[in-house]
N, C-alpha and C positions, 0 to 999 in steps of 0.2 A: 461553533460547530466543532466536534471532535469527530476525527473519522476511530474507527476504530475494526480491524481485524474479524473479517464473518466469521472465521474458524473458531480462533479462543478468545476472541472478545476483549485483547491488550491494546490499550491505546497506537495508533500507530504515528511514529516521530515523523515530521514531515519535514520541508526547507531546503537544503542542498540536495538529497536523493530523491525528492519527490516534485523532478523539473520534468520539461519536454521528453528527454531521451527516454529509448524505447525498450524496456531488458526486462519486461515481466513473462513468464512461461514460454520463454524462445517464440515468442511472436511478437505481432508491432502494437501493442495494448500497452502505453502509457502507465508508469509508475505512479499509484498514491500516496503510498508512505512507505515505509519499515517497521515491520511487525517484529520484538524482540525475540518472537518463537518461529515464527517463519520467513524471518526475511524481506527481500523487497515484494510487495503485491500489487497488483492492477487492480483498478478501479471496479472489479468486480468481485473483488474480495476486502473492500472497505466497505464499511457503512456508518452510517450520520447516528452520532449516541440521542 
């Protein structure tokens, strides 16, 4: 499974950044990965390729 970035569609890196802790859109919504163009995102702005 590749998560990958709803906006532009770049793989997003996962592993060290995409633990428990909670820093996606100043709310408590759990990090998915790190998108090279936007940064870290929550799980609602990943999707399964």
């Amino acid at each position: 499974m590749t998560l990958r970035c709803r906006r532009c569609g770049e793989p997003l890196v996962t592993g060290l950044i995409a633990t428990q802790r909670r820093h996606c859109c100043l709310n408590d919504t759990p990090i998915a990965g790190a998108c090279p163009n936007h940064g870290p995102v929550g799980s609602h702005d990943a999707v399964d390729n």
